[in-house]
C-alpha positions in Angstrom: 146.9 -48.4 -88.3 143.0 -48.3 -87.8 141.8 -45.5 -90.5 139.5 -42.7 -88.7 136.0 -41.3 -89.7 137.9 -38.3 -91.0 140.8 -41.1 -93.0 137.6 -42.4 -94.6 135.8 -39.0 -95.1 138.6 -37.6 -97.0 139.6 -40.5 -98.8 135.6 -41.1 -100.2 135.9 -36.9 -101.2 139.4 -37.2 -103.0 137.7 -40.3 -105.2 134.3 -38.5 -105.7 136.2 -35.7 -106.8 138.2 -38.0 -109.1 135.1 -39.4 -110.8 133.7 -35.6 -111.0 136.9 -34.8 -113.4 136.9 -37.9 -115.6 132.8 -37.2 -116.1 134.1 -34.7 -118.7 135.2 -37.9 -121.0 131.4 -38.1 -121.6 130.6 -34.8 -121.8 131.0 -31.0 -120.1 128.5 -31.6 -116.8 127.8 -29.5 -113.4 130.0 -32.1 -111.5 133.2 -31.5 -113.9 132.7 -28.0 -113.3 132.1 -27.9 -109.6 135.4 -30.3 -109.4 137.5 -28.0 -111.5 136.8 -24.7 -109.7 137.2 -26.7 -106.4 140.9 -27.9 -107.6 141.7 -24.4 -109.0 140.3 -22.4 -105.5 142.3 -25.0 -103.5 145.3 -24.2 -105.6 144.6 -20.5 -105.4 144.0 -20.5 -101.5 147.1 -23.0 -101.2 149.7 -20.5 -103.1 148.9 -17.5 -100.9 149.3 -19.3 -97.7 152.7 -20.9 -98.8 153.7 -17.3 -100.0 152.3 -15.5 -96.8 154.4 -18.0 -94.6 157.6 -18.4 -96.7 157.8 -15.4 -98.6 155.6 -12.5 -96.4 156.0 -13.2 -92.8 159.9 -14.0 -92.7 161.3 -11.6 -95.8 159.1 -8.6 -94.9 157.2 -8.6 -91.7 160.1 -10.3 -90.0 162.8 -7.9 -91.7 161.0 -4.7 -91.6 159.5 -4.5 -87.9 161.8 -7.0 -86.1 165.6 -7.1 -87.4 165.8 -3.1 -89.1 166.1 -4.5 -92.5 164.1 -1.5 -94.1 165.3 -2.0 -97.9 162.6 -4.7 -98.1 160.5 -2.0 -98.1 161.4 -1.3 -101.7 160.0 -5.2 -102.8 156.8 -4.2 -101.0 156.0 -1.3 -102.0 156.8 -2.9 -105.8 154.1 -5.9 -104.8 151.7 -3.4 -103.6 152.0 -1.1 -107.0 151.0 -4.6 -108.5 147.3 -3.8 -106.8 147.3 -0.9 -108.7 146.0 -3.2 -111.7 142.1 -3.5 -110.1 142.0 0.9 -109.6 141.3 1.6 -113.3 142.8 5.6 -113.0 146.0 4.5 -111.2 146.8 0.9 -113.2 149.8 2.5 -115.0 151.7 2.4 -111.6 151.7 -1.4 -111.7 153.8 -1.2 -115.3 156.8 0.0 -113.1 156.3 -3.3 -110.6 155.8 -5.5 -113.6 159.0 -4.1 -115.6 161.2 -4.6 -113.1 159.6 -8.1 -112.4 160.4 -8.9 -116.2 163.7 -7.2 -116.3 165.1 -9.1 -113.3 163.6 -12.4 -114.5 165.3 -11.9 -117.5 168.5 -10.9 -116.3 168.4 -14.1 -113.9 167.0 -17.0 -116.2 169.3 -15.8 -119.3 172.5 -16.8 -117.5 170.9 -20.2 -116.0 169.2 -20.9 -119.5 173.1 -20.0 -121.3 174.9 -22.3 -119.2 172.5 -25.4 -118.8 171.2 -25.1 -122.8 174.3 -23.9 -124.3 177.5 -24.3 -122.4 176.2 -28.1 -121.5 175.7 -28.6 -125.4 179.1 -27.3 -126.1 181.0 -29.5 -123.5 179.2 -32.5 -124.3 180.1 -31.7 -128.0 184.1 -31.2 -127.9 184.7 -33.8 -125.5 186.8 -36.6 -126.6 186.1 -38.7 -129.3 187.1 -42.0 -128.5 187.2 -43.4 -125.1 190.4 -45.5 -123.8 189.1 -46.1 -119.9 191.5 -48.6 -118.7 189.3 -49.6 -116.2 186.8 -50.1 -118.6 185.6 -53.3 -121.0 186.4 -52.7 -124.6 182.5 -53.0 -125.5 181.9 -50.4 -122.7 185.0 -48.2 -124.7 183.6 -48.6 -127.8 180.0 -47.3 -126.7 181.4 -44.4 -124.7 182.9 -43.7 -128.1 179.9 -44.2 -130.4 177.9 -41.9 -128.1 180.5 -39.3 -128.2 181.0 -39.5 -132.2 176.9 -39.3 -132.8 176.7 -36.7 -130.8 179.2 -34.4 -132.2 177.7 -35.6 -135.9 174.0 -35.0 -134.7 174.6 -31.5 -133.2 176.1 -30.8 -137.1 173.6 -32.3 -138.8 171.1 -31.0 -136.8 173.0 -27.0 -137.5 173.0 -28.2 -141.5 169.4 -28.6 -141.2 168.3 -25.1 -140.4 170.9 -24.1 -142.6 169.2 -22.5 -145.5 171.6 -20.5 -147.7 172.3 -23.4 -149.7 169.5 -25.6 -151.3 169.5 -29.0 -149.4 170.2 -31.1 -152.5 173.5 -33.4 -152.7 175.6 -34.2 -149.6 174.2 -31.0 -147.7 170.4 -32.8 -148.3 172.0 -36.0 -146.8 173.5 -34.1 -143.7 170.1 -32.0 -143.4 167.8 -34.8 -143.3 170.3 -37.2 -140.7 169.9 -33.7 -138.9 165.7 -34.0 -139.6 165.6 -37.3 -138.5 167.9 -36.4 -135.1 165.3 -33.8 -134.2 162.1 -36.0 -134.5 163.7 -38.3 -132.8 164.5 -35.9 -129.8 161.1 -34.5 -130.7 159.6 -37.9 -130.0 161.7 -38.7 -126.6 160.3 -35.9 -125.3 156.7 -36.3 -125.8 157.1 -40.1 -125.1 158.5 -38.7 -122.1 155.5 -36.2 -121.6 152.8 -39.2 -122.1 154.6 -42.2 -119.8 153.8 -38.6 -117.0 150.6 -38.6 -117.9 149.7 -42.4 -118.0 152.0 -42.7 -114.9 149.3 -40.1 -113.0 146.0 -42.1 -114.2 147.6 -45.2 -113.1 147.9 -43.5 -109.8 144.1 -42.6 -110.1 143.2 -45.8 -110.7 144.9 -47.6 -108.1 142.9 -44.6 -105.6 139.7 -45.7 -106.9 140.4 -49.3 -107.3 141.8 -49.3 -103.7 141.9 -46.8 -101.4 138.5 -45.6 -102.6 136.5 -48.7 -102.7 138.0 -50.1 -99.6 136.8 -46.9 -97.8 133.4 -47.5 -99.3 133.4 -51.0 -98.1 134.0 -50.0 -94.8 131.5 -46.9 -94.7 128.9 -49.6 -95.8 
């Protein structure tokens, strides 16, 4: 498909824009800054349209004028006590808006954090121990059982180890530090985890510049 002046327009902005952010691994400059309150008032300006047509229009507008739903008035009129923060006599009416915000957040993510932290830990922990799947090769039994067994004598190390009444010397300082050595090794999954992201984005990047970028050039030139 033949690329338009417009393809080409945006594609040459998106890697100019690119090469304005990594300028700040030489030093803080105007272009860094013009590209990073570009990025953030795109991101701004993106939100409230997504809320205004998902959120807004259909759960309010819709619901109030058009199907008698007038209980949604309560929600707006809680979002519009919010706008109370920028009158500086009537800010305190945006503390009700923003309790019930944090008290309903709460009540909802407590429950879903219980369950997928907790309950999950506490299934995988008390499941059995050794693994006789008929269907199953006896190397592929005997690793379903090793997994099983380490994970039930992680999770207690790693409980020993933020155990302090007792001084971690003896068979308890074993247990602690198997427990130590489990959480830096969870520790370092997860940033491992956090930088193959980040890598994974500036290969991205680069392949933009290296392709998409310099072939739009080519053919702007």
């Amino acid at each position: 498909m033949e690329a338009t002046g417009a393809d080409l327009l945006w594609t040459i902005l998106g890697g100019l824009v690119t090469l304005a952010i990594y300028s700040f691994l030489y030093r803080d400059n105007p272009f860094y800054k013009m590209a990073e309150h570009l990025a953030v008032g795109i991101s701004v300006g993106f939100i409230i349209l997504i809320y205004y047509e998902t959120i807004f229009m259909p759960k309010v507008w819709d619901n109030i004028l058009h199907n008698g739903q007038y209980d949604y008035v309560i929600p707006l009129a809680f979002g519009l006590l919010l706008f109370t923060r920028f009158i500086p006599k009537q800010g305190w009416m945006s503390r009700w808006s923003i309790a019930f915000l944090l008290g309903a957040s709460s009540g909802l993510s407590i429950p879903m954090t219980l369950e997928g932290r907790v309950l999950e830990q506490l299934n995988g922990s008390i499941r059995s121990l050794v693994s006789l799947d008929p269907s199953g090769t006896l190397w592929e039994n005997f690793i379903d059982s090793f997994s099983a067994i380490f994970l039930v004598v992680g999770t207690l190390a790693c409980l020993v180890f933020f155990y302090f009444s007792k001084e971690h010397r003896g068979a308890v300082g074993r247990v602690a530090y198997f427990g130590r050595l489990c959480i830096m090794a969870g520790f370092g999954a997860s940033f491992g985890y956090t930088v193959m992201a980040r890598v994974s984005l500036l290969i991205g990047r680069m392949q933009y510049l290296t392709r998409d970028f310099a072939d739009a050039l080519g053919r702007l030139f």
